[in-house]
N, C-alpha and C positions, 0 to 999 in steps of 0.2 A: 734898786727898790722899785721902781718906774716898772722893769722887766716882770718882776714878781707881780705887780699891781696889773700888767695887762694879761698877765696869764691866767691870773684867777677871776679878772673882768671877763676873759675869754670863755674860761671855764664856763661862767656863770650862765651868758649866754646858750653856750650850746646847751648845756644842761634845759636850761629856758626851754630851748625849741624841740627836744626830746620829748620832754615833756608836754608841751603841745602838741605835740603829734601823736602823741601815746593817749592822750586825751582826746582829740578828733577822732582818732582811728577807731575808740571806743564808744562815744556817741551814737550810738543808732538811732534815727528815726523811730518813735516812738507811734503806733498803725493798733490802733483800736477798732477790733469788727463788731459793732452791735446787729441785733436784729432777731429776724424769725428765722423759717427754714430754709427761704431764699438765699441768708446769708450764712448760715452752718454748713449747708451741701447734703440737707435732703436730696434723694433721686440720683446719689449718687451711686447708694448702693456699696458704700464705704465709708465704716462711723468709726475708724480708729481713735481719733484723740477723745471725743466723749460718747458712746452710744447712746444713751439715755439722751443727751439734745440732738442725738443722727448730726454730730459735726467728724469733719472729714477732710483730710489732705486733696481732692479733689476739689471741694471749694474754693469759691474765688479770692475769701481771703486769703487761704494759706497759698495759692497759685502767685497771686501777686507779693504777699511777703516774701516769700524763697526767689523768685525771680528778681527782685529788686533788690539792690546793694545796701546792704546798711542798713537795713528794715528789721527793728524788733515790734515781732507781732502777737498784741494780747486780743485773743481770741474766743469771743464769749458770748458770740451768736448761739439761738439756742430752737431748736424745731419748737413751733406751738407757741413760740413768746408775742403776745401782748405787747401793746405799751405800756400798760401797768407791772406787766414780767419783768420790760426792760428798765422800769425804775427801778424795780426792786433787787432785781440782781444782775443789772448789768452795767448803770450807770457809774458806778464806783470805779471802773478803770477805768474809763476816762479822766485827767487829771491833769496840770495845768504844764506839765512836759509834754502830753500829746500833742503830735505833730498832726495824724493824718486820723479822720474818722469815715469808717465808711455804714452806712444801716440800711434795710430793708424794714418796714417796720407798716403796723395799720391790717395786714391784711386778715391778720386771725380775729383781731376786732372787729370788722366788719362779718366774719364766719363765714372767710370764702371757700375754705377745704370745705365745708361742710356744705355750702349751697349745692359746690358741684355736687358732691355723693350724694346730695338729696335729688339732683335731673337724674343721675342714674335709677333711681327706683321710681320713686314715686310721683316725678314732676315736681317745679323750681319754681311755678310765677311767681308765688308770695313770698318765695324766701327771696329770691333776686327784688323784688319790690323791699322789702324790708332791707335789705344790704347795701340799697343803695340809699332807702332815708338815712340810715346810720353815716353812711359816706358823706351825705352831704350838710348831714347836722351835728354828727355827734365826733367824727372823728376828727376836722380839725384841730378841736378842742384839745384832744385827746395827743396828734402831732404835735401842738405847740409846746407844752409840756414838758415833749422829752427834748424837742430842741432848744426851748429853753434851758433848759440841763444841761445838755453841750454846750450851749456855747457858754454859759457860765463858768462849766469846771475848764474848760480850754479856750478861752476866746482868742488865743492867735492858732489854733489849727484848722488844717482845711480841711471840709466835710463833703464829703461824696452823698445825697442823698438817694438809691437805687430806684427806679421801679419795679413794677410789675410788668409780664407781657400780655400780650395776649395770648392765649391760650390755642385758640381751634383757629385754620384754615378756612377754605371753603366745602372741605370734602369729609367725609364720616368714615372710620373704620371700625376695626374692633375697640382699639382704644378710647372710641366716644360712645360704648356702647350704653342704649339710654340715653340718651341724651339727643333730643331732637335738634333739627338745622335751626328752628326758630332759638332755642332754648341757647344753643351755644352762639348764637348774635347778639343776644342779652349780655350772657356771660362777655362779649369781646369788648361790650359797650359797659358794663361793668369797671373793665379792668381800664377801657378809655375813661373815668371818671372818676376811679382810684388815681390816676397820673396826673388829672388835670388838680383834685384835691391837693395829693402831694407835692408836687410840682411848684402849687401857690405858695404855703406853710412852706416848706425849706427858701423859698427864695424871700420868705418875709424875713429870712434871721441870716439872709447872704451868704446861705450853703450852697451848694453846686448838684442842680437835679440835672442826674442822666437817666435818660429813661430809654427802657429795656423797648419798647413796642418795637422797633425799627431792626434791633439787633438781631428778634428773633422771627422776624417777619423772613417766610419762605421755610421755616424750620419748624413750626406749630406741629402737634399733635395730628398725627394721622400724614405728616410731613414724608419728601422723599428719604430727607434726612433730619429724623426728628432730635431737635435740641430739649424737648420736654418730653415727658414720659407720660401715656395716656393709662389709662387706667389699669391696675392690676390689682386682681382680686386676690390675690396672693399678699401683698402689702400694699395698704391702699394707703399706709404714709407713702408710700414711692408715689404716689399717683400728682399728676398733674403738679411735675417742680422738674427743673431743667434737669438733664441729667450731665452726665463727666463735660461732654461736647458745648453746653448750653451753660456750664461756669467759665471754662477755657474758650471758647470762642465768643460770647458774649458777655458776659458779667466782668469777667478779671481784664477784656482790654476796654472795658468803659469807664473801669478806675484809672485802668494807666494813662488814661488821653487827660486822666486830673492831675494825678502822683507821679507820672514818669513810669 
């Protein structure tokens, strides 16, 4: 009786640890991409999983989901998105399994596509002057909101906050065509202002801001080897967002140095 009673003790056990391991094995980390076009993979010039948001296996979510073990990735960056976009249709997948969050966010609020394409014609003071009162008054308001949001629907995952880079070098090509040496200084100090905004807001709610300026420094538009893509008047969404090199060399190892 003793023999029978340790066989099916034994049994049990193993069974046990099958089971847990069948269980482990199937766990994935749970890797939510919010954001605008930085995080969909405009400029990449490849919009297979949605074309209507230009998101694309070239972006740095999908680069780091597929390279990392055990990463199930919901991915619902979208080109053009708002913070008000990303409440509206993007917050929902994040959820209180989320493990890891990564967002680019703030920049279409401030109407940065749009200031450049405006240096290219007709000249930029007043819209650069108005995008950065916006920056400095109206958008943290605007960050708080959706980081409140995260951290609410997931308060134990870790949040990668991205920035922005800077855009232009010291030098002009066809890619900054329009766009005067003073006008694209503006623009650099711009996008130093967006970072220091964002920067602040994600570390008020103990996210983890990497910022892009450093990564893509020596690689700017009009670069020997440019990570951003300067103007094409042929799609002028392509215009001014990193391209394949500019997700893959900087964007996807700025989340790995968080997530592994």
């Amino acid at each position: 009786m003793q023999n029978v009673t340790r066989r099916i003790a034994s049994a049990l056990v193993a069974i046990g640890l099958v089971l847990a391991f069948a269980g482990s094995a199937s766990a994935a980390d749970k890797y939510v991409a919010l954001g605008d076009s930085y995080s969909s993979g405009t400029g990449t010039n490849s919009y297979t999983l949605n074309s209507g948001c230009m998101r694309g296996t070239y972006a740095y979510p999908y680069l780091v989901a597929t390279q990392r073990p055990n990463t199930a990735l919901t991915f619902v960056a979208c080109s053009g998105a708002t913070t008000d976009d990303l409440m509206a249709n993007q917050i929902s997948s994040v959820t209180a399994d989320t493990k890891y969050v990564t967002v680019t966010i703030g920049g279409n609020d401030a109407g940065f596509s749009s200031v450049i394409l405006s240096c290219t014609t007709l000249g930029c003071g007043s819209a650069i002057t108005s995008a950065r009162n916006y920056i400095t008054n109206t958008l943290p308001g605007k960050l708080n909101t959706v980081y409140a949001a995260i951290n609410s629907r997931a308060p134990t995952a870790t949040v990668v906050v991205l920035g922005y880079p800077r855009l232009f070098g010291s030098s002009g090509c066809l890619g900054t065509t329009g766009i005067t040496a003073g006008e694209r200084t503006d623009l650099n100090a711009m996008a130093d202002l967006m970072k220091t905004t964002i920067q602040g807001r994600a570390a008020a709610y103990g996210f983890t801001f990497k910022d892009a300026i450093p990564s893509f420094t020596g690689h700017a538009v009009c670069a020997g080897t440019e990570w951003l893509n300067g103007l094409n008047i042929f799609s002028t969404s392509e215009s001014y967002h990193p391209n394949r090199n500019g997700h893959s060399g900087a964007y996807a190892p700025l989340v790995r140095s968080v997530i592994g």
